[in-house]
C-alpha positions in Angstrom: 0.0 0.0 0.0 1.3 3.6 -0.5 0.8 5.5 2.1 0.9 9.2 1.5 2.3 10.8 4.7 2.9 15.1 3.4 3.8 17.3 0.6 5.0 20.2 0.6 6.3 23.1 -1.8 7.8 26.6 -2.3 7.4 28.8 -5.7 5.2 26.4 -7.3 2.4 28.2 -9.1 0.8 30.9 -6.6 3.4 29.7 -4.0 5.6 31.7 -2.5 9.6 31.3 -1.1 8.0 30.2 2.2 7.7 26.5 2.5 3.4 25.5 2.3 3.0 22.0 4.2 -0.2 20.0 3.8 -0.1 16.6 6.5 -2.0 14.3 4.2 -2.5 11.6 6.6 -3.6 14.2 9.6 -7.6 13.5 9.5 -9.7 11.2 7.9 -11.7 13.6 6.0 -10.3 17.3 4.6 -12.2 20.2 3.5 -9.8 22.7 1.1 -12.0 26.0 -0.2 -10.9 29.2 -1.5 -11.9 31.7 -4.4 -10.9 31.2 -7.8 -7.1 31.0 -8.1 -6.3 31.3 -4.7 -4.6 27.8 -4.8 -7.0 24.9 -3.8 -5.9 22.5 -6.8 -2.2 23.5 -6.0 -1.8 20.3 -4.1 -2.9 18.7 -6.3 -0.6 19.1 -9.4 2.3 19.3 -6.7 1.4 15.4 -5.5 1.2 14.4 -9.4 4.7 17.0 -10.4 6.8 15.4 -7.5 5.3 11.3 -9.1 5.4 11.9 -12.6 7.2 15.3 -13.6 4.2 16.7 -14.7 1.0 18.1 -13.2 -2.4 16.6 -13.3 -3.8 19.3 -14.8 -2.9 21.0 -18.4 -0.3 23.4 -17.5 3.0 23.9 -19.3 6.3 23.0 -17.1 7.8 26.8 -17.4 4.3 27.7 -15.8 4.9 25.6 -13.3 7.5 28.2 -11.7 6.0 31.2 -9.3 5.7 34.1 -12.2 7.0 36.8 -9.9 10.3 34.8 -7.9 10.9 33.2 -11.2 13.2 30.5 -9.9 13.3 27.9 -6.9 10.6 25.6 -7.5 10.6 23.0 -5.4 7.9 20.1 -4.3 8.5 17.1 -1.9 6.8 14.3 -1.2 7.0 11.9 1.5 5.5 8.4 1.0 5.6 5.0 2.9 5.6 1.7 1.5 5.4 -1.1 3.8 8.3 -0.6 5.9 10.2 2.0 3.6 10.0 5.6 3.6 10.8 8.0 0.9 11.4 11.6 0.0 10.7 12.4 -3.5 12.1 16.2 -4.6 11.6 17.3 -8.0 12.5 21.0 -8.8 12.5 23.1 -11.4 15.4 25.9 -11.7 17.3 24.9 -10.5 16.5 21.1 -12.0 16.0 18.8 -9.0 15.3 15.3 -9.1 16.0 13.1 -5.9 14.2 10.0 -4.3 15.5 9.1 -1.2 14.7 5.5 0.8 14.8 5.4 4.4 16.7 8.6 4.6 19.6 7.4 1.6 19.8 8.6 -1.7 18.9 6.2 -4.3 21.3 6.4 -6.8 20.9 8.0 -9.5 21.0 6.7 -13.1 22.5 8.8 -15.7 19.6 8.9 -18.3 16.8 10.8 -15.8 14.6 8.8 -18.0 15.9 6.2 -16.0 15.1 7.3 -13.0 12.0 8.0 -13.4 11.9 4.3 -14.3 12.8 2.9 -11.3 10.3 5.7 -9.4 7.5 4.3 -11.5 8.3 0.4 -11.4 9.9 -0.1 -8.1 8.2 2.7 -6.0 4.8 4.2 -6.9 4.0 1.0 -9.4 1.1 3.1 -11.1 1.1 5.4 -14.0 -0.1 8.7 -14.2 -3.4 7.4 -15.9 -4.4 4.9 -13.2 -3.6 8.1 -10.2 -6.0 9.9 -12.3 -8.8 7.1 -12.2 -7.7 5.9 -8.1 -6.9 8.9 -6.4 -8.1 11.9 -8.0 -11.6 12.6 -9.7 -11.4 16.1 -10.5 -13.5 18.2 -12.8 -10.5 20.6 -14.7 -8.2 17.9 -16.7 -9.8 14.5 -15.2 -10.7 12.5 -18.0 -13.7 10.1 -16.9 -13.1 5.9 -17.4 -15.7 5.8 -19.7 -14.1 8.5 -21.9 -11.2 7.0 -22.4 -9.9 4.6 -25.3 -10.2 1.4 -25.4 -6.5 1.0 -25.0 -6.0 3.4 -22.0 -8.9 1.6 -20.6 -7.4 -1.9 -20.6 -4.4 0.0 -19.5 -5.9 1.1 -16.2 -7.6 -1.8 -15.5 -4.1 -4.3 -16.1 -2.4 -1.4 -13.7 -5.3 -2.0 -11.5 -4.6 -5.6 -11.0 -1.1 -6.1 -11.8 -1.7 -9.0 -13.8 2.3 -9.1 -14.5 3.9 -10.0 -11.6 1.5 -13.0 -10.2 3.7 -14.6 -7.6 4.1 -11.0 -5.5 0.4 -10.8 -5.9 -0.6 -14.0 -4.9 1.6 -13.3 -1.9 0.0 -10.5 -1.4 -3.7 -12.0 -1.7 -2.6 -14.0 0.9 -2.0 -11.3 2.9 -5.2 -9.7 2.0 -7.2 -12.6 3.1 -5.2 -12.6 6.6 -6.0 -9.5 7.2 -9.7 -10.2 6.5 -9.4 -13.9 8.6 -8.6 -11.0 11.8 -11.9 -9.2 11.4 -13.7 -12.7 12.2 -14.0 -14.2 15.8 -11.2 -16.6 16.4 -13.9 -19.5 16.3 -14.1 -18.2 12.2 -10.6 -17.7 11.8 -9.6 -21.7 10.7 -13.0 -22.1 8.7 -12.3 -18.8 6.8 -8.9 -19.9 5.6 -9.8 -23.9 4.9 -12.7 -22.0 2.1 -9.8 -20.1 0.8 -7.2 -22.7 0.8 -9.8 -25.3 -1.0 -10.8 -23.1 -3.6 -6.9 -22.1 -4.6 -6.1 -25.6 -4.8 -9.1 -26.7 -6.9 -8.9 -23.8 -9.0 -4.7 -24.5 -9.2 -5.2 -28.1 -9.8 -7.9 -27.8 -12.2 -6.1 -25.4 -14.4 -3.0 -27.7 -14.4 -4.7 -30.0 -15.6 -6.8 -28.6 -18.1 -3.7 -26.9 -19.4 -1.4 -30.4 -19.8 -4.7 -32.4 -21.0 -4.7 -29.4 -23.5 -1.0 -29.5 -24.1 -1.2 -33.6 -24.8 -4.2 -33.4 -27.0 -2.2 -30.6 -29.4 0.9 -33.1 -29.2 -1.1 -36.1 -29.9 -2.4 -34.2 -32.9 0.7 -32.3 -34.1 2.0 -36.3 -33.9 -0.5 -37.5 -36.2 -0.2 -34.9 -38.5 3.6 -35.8 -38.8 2.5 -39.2 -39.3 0.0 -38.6 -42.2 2.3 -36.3 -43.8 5.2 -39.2 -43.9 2.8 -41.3 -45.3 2.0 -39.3 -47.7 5.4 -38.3 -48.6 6.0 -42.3 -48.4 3.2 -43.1 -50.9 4.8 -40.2 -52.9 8.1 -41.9 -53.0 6.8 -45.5 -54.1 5.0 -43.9 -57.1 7.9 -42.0 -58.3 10.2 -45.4 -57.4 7.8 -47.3 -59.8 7.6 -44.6 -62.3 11.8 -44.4 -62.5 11.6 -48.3 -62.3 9.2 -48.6 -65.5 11.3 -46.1 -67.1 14.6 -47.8 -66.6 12.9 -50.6 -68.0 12.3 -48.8 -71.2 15.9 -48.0 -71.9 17.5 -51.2 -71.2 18.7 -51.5 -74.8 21.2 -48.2 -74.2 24.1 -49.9 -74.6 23.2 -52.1 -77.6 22.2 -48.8 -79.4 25.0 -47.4 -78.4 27.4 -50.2 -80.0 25.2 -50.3 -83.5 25.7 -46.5 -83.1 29.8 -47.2 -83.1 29.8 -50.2 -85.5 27.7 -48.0 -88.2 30.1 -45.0 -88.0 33.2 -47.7 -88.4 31.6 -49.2 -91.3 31.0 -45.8 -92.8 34.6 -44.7 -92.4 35.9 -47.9 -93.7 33.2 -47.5 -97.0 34.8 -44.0 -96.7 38.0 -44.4 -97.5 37.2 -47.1 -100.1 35.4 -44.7 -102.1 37.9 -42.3 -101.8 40.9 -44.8 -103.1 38.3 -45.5 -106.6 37.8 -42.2 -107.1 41.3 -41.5 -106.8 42.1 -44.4 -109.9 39.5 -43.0 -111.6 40.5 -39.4 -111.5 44.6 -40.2 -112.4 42.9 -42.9 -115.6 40.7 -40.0 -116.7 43.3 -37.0 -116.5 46.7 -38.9 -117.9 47.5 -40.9 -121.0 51.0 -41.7 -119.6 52.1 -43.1 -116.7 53.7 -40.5 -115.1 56.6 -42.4 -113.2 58.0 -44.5 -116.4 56.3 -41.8 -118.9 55.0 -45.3 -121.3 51.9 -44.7 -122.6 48.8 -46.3 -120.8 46.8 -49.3 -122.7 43.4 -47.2 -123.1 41.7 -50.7 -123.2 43.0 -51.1 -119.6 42.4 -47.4 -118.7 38.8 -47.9 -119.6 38.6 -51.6 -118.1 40.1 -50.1 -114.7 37.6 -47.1 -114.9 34.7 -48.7 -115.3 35.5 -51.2 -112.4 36.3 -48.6 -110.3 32.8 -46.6 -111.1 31.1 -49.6 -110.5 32.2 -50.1 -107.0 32.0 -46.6 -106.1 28.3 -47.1 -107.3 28.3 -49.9 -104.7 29.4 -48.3 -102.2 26.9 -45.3 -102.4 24.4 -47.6 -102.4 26.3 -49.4 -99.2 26.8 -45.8 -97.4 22.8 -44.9 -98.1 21.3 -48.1 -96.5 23.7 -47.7 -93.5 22.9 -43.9 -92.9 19.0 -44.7 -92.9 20.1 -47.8 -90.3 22.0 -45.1 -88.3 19.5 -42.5 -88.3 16.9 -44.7 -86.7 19.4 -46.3 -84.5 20.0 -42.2 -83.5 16.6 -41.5 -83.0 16.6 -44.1 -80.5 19.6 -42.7 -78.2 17.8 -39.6 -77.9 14.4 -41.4 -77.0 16.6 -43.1 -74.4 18.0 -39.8 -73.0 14.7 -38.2 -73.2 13.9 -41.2 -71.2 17.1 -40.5 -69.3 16.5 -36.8 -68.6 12.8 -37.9 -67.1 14.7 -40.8 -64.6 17.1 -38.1 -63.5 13.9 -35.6 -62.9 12.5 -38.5 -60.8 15.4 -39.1 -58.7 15.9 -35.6 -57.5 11.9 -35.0 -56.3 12.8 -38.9 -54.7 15.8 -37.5 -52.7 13.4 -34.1 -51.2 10.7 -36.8 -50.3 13.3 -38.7 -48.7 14.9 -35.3 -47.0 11.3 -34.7 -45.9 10.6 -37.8 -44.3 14.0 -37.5 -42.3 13.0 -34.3 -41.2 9.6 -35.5 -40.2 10.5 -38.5 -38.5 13.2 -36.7 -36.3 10.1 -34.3 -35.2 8.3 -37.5 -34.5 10.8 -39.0 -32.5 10.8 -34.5 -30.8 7.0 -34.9 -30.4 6.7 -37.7 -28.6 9.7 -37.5 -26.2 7.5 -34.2 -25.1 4.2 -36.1 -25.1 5.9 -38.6 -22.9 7.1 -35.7 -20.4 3.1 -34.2 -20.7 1.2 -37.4 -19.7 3.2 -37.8 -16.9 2.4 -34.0 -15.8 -1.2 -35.1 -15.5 -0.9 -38.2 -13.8 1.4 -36.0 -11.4 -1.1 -33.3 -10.0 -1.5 -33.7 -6.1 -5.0 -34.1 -5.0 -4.2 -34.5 -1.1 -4.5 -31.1 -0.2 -8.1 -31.2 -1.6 -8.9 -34.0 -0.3 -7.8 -32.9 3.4 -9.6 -30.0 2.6 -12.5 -31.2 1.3 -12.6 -32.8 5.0 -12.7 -30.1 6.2 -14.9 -28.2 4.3 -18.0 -31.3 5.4 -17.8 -29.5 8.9 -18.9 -26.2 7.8 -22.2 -24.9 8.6 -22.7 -21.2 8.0 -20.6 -17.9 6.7 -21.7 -14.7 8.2 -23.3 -12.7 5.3 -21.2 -9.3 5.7 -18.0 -11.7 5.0 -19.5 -13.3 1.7 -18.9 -10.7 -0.6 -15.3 -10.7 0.6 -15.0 -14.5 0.4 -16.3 -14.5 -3.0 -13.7 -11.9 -4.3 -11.0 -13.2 -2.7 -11.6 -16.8 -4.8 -12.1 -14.9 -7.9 -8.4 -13.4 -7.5 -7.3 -16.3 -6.2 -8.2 -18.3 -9.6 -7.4 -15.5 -11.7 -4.4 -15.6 -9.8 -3.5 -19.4 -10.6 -4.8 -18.8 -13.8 -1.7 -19.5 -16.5 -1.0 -16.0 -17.2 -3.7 -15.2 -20.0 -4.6 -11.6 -19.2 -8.4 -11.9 -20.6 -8.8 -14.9 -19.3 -7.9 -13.3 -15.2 -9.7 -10.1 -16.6 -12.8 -12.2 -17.8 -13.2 -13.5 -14.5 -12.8 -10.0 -12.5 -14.9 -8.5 -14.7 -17.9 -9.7 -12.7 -16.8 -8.0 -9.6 -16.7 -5.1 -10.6 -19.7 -4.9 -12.0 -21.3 -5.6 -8.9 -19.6 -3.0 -7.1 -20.0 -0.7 -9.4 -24.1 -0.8 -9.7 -24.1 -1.4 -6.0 -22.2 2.6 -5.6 -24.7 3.6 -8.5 -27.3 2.4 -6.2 -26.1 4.1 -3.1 -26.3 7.2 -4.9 -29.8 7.1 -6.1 -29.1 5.7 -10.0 -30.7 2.7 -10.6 -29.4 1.3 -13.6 -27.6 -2.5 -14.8 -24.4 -1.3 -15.4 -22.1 -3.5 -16.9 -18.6 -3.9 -18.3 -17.2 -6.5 -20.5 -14.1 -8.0 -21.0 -13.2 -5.5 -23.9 -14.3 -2.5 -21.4 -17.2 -1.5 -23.1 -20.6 -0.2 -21.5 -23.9 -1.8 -21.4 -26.6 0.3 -19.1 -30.3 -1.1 -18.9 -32.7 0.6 -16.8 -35.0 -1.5 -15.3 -37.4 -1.3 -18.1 -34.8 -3.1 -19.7 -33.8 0.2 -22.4 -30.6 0.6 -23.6 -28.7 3.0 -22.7 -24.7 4.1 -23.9 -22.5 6.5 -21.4 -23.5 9.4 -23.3 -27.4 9.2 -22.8 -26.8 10.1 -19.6 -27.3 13.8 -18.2 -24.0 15.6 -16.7 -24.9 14.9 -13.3 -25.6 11.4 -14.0 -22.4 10.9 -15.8 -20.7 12.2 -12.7 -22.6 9.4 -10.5 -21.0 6.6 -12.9 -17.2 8.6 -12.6 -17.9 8.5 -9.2 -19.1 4.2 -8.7 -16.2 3.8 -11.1 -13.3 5.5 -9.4 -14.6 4.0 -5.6 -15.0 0.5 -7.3 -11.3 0.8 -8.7 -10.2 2.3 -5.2 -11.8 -1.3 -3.7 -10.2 -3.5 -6.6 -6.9 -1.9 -5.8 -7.0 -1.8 -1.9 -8.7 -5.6 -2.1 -5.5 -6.8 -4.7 -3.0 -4.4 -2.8 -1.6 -3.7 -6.3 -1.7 0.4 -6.5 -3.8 0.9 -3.4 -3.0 4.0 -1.2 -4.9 6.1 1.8 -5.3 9.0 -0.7 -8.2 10.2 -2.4 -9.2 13.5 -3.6 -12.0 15.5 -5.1 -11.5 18.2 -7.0 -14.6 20.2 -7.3 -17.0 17.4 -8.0 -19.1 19.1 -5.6 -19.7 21.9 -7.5 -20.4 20.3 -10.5 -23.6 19.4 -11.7 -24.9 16.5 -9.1 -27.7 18.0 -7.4 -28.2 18.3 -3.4 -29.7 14.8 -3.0 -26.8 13.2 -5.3 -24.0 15.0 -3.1 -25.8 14.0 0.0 -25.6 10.6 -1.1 -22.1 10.5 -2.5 -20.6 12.6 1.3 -22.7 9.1 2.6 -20.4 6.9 1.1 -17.3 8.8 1.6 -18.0 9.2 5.2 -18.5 5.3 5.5 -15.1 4.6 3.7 -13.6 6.8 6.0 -15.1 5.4 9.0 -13.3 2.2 7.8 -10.6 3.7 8.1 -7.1 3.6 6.3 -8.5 6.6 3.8 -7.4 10.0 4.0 -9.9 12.3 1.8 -9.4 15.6 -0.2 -12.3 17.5 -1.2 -11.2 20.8 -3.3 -14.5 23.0 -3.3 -15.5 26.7 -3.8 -18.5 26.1 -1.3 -18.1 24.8 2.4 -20.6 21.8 1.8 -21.6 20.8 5.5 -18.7 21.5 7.4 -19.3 19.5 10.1 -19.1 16.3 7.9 -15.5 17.1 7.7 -12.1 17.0 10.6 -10.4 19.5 8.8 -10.6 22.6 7.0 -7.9 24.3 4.6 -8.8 27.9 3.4 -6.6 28.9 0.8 -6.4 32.8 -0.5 -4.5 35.3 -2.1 -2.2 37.7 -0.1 0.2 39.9 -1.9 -0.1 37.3 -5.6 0.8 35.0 -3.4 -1.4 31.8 -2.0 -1.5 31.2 2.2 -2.7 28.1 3.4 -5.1 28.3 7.1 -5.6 25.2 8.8 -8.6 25.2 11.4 -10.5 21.3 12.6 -14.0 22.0 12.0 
């Protein structure tokens, strides 16, 4: 819980030199009024400057200084966490920015960036939105829940309940329902925590197991898939084996082609060279009449004899050299059907070898699948029902639950399972959402508006009056938008205090009184502030022009204008 303890600040906005102090934690319930501009919201943007750098409402930094010093501004805020107290100081001119633990300066990063890192993740652990929509409900900058994006809702509510860190919350639910086991008579205290412990380990177990049986189911499938796919790619491979087989089958001749291919060309050279040696005789017969070595004459009887023998068998051979080139061209026309055939086989192979690569890959995710499906089973057959069962034991003996604690016991389980829950955001919001929703329409109808409100798990409105109309956020009048800010803001203030995520003793009003609820509505909404702070552990703000029934109230501060600058007077009412 933070636990705002004082702030103080000099030279900020109307502020002079001299140090103003407001004790925060000093009464339950405090009154501030003034005029216009005397200073009443000054506390205000101080608390949200010395957090954040930056005030709640829309004013530039620079402005932030006192106009007429011009220099010194300086807020601090002290805080307590648990054990730990700190100092915040944030300045401007000179620029200050210190955060102090138990009296020791934190160190200091070099990127302020940084800093303001660990103020906002380690320390406050709320951002500026969710401040504005916990602590403050103001009426200058505030921008009302329902007014806000979907995104910046979801982003409130997930600050809300600290859905990330779920071990520190559990722990801290625990504490939570300690703290409630105290308010019951000792004879309560035992039964109270068997109901809580039961229903953490059922809800626990039962999502362990739903989870595994889920996670074995997807393996189981993802198996078979692997296994369908292999036999696929399997089936695959045996028709492409057959195919290449029948194919192979085809061009068993290859080689025989391939030697009646050789022995034609042989022949042809051979019948080649013959022809050439005729036509050779019969080219010297018909060009010389002497022999041209002994220079006799040739017999032409012989010339003519030799001539026409050699003409002959060149005939013979053309003849021989046609028949064998229309024996080679088919035996040619074969090779190349036979490396078409070939070329195909080859094809074949190579989709063969990615089937094969496939099913190696597949099988090796098989062998993956099931080593993990192995380690799953045995995570269900491994959850611990003992506890339960003790419990459950337990649980016969019970009899009754007083009915001012059931509302308590009721959210405490629902945190408790959306704690155990396996991290899924929706899922832990799904089951808050409910809550909520009843704690919102029951502040709706403390304050006189009788409406269904509802919110759903993507934060969006449903109103139904009890005719059962319709109704969005903006039907509403002003004043009856201001009663939903209001049963918003107090039912986030519960959610946080009951999860201990960003819940704090701080609330403040900024003239929501003067606004446009009417007399009835204000009576109503000073009911319900008065019973929170009768419960004590709240420390409430309300920032007004009027002094609304002053004797509801510890405390009043009057703030005014002296000399441009603002003075604070404290009197208890």
């Amino acid at each position: 819980m933070i636990y705002f303890e004082s702030v103080q600040f000099k030279n900020f906005l109307s502020t002079g030199d001299a140090w103003t102090k407001i004790d925060l934690d000093a009464s339950k319930s405090t009154l501030i009024v003034g005029e216009n501009g005397a200073g009443k919201s000054t506390m205000l943007d101080a608390i949200t400057f010395a957090l954040y750098g930056k005030p709640f409402r829309k004013i530039n930094k620079p402005q932030l200084i006192n106009s007429i010093n011009q220099k010194g501004a300086l807020v601090e805020l002290v805080l307590r966490i648990g054990s730990d107290r700190f100092l915040i100081r944030r300045g401007i001119k000179p620029n200050v920015f210190e955060v102090l633990k138990n009296g020791t300066l934190v160190n200091q990063d070099a990127a302020a960036r940084d800093y303001q890192a660990y103020l906002d993740d380690t320390v406050v652990k709320m951002s500026f939105k969710s401040f504005g929509q916990v602590v403050v409900l103001g009426s200058s900058t505030f921008v009302p829940f329902m007014q806000l994006s979907a995104a910046h809702r979801r982003e409130v509510i997930e600050d809300l309940l600290d859905i990330q860190i779920f071990t520190t919350m559990n722990t801290l639910l625990k504490q939570k329902v300690s703290d409630n086991k105290e308010d019951i008579y000792d004879s309560k205290r035992s039964i109270e925590l068997s109901i809580s412990k039961i229903d953490s380990a059922i809800s626990h177990n039962e999502s362990i197991r739903k989870l595994k049986e889920t996670e074995v189911y997807k393996l189981k499938a993802k198996l078979g898939d692997q296994i369908s796919y292999i036999t696929a790619e399997q089936q695959s491979l045996d028709t492409l084996m057959e195919q290449s087989c029948a194919l192979a089958e085809t061009v068993s001749d290859k080689l025989v082609v391939a030697g009646k291919i050789q022995a034609h060309r042989e022949m042809d050279n051979s019948l080649s060279s013959t022809q050439r040696n005729h036509s050779k005789n019969i080219e010297f017969f018909t060009d010389h009449d002497n022999c041209p070595t002994c220079k006799q004459g040739i017999d032409e009887t012989f010339r003519d004899d030799t001539i026409g023998k050699s003409n002959t068998k060149v005939t013979a051979i053309d003849d021989a050299r046609s028949k064998l080139a229309k024996s080679l061209s088919k035996y040619l026309d074969r090779q190349r059907e036979i490396s078409d055939v070939e070329s195909q086989i080859l094809n074949i192979n190579l989709e063969m070898g990615t089937h094969r690569a496939n099913i190696k890959l597949s099988m090796d995710l098989c062998k993956q699948i099931k080593r993990e499906l192995e380690g799953a089973q045995k995570g269900v057959e491994s959850i611990d029902t003992a506890d339960i069962n003790r419990l459950q034991d337990e649980i016969n003996h019970l009899n009754k639950v007083q009915d001012e604690l059931f509302k308590d016991r009721e959210t405490f389980n629902v945190v408790g399972a959306v704690l155990k829950d396996g991290g899924v955001k929706t899922s832990m919001i799904r089951r808050y959402i409910p809550v909520m929703n009843t704690l919102i329409n029951q502040y709706l109808a403390a304050m006189e508006l009788f409406v269904q409100f509802e919110l759903d798990d993507g934060f969006n409105e449903t109103i139904k009056s009890r005719h059962r109309d319709v109704f969005s956020y903006g039907s509403f009048s002003e004043g009856e938008k201001a009663k939903i800010d209001i049963a918003l803001m107090l039912t986030w203030r519960a959610v946080s205090k009951l999860r201990n995520s960003i819940s704090t003793n701080l609330l403040i009003m900024d003239e929501v009184f003067d606004g446009s609820m009417d007399e009835i509505s204000v009576e109503n909404l000073q009911n319900i502030l008065q019973e929170l702070t009768g419960n004590g552990g709240l420390n409430m703000f309300i920032i007004s022009h009027k002094e609304h029934q002053v004797d509801r109230f510890d405390r009043i501060v009057e703030f005014s204008k002296v000399k441009n600058f603002s003075q604070m007077a404290v009197r208890e009412s």
